[in-house]
N, C-alpha and C positions, 0 to 999 in steps of 0.2 A: 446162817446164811443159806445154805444147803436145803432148808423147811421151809424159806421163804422163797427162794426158786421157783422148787417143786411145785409150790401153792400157787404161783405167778404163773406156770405153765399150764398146772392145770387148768386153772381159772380161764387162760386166754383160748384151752381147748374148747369147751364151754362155751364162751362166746362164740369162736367160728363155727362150731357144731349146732348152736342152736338156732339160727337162721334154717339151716338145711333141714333139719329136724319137724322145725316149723312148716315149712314146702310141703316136703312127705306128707307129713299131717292132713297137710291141707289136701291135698293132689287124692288123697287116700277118700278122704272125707268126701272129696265130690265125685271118687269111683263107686262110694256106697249111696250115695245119694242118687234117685233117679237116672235122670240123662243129662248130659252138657249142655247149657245154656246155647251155644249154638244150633246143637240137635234140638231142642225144645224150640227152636226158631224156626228151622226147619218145620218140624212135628205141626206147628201154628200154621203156617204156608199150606202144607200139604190139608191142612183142613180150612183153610180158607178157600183153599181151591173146590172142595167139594162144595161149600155153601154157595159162594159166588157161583157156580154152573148152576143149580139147582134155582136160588134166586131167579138167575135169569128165563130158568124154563117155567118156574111158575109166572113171570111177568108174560113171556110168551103165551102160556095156555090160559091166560085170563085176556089177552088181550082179542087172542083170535076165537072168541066167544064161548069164553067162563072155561072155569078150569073142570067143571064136571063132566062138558059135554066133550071136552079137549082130552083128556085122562082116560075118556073110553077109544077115542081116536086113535090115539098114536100110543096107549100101549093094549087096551082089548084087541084092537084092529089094529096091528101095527104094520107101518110099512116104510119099509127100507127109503124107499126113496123121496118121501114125504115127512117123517116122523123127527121130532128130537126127542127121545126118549133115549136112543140107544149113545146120543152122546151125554146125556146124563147117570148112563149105566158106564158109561167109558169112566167118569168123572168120579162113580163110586170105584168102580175097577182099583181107579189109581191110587187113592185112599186107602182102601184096605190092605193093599200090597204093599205101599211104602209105609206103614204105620206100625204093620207088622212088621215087617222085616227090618226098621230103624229106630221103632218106641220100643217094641214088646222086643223081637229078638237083639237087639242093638249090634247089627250086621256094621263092620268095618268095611264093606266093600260096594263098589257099584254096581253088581250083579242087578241086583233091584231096581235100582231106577233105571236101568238101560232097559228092561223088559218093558216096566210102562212106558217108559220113552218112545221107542222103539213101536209095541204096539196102538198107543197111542198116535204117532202119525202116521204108518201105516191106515186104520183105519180113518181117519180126517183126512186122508190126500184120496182114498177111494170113495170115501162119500160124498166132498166136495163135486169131484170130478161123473160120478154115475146116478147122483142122487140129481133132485131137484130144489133144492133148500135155497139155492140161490134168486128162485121165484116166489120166493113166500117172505119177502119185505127185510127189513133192516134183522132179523132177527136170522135169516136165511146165512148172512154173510157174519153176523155176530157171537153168536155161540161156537161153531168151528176156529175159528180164529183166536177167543179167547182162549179154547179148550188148549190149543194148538202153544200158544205161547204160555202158558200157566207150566205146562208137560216142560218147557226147557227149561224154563225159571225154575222149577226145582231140580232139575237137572244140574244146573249152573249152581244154583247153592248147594248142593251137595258135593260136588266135585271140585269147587273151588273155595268154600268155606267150611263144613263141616267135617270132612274128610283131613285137610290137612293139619287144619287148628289140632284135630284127638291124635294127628300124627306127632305133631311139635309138640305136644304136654305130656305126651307118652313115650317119647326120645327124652326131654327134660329130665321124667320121672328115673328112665333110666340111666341116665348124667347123677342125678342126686345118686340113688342106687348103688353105684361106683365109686364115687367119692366118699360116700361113707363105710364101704367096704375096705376100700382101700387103707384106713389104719388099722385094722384089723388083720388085714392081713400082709402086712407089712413085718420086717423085724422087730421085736420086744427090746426094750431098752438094756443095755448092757450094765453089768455092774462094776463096780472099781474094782472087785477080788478079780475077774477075768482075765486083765492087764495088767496085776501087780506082780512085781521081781522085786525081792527083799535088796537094797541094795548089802554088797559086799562088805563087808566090816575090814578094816585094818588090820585087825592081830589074823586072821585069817591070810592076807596078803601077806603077811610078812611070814609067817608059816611059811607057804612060797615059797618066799625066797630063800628063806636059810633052807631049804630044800634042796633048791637048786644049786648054791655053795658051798653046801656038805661035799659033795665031792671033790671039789677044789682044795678044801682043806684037809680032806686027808690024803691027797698028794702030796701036800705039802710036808704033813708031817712026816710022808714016808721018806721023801728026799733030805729032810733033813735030820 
């Protein structure tokens, strides 16, 4: 009875233990693996963002006649208040900053994206406003603005998707962490010697007593 318990308890340790087991595994497996499917969604955003700006500038410098003669303009000759080049340098800017610091170094924090953020509109609110882009056609008010919403769109996914998800799977992992710590270090199971008292045997008790009535009788004998 006592061998089929044992084996019934362990057995149902086993079962609850191997779920969590399982988790670990897994949680463990996608910490050695790459980056987190979120972060890798991000990673895609932030390089869409550079293609998208670039696209548009080579659509831009063919348009406004050929990208040869455009290419020595606005970056041989470049100038501030005419050119889009330097919003397609902004566009690598942000790229290499948040790539590095969220592919290669896999920064937990938003230090990163606030700097591109950050410098990113800063310059698009001063070029907007001191340049002249706004007289050189649909492309004038088009590039700026993309650049402008692309910089918070990763902002936004970053700070409200990939940041919290690697927070909740990483409080989880530490939930599992705990719980499986926890019968270990826990008390060990007790054994039956620990608590056992031989009970008292009868002729022992009666010992006892004629112990305690030895005196009584040799009172008696002496009175009478």
């Amino acid at each position: 009875m006592d061998s089929r318990c044992s084996s019934s308890a362990g057995g149902g340790y086993s079962i609850h233990s191997t779920p969590t087991s399982t988790r670990m595994e897994s949680f463990e497996a996608g910490e050695k693996k790459c980056i987190s499917d979120v972060r890798r969604t991000f990673c895609l955003f932030v390089t869409f963002d550079l293609l998208f700006i670039t696209l548009l500038w080579i659509i831009e410098l063919n348009v406004n006649g050929g990208i040869q003669s455009q290419l020595e303009r606005e970056v041989l000759h470049y100038n501030y208040h005419a050119s889009f080049f330097d919003i397609f340098v902004l566009a690598v800017f942000r790229f290499a900053v948040l790539i590095l610091a969220y592919a290669v170094c896999r920064l937990r924090h938003w230090w990163a994206i606030a700097i591109t953020t950050a410098v990113s509109c800063a310059f698009l609110i001063v070029k907007v406003i001191l340049s002249k882009l706004l007289s050189q056609g649909a492309f004038g008010y088009l590039l700026p603005i993309i650049s402008f919403v692309l910089a918070w769109i990763e902002t936004w996914l970053l700070d409200f998707k990939v940041l919290p998800q690697e927070n909740e799977e990483l409080n989880r992992f530490q939930s599992l962490m705990d719980a499986e710590r926890a019968p270990l270090m826990g008390p060990g199971p007790l054994s039956d010697g620990q608590f056992y008292s031989p009970p008292e045997s009868v002729a022992d008790s009666d010992e006892e007593l004629d112990d305690k009535h030895d005196p009584e009788k040799d009172l008696i004998q002496q009175l009478t």
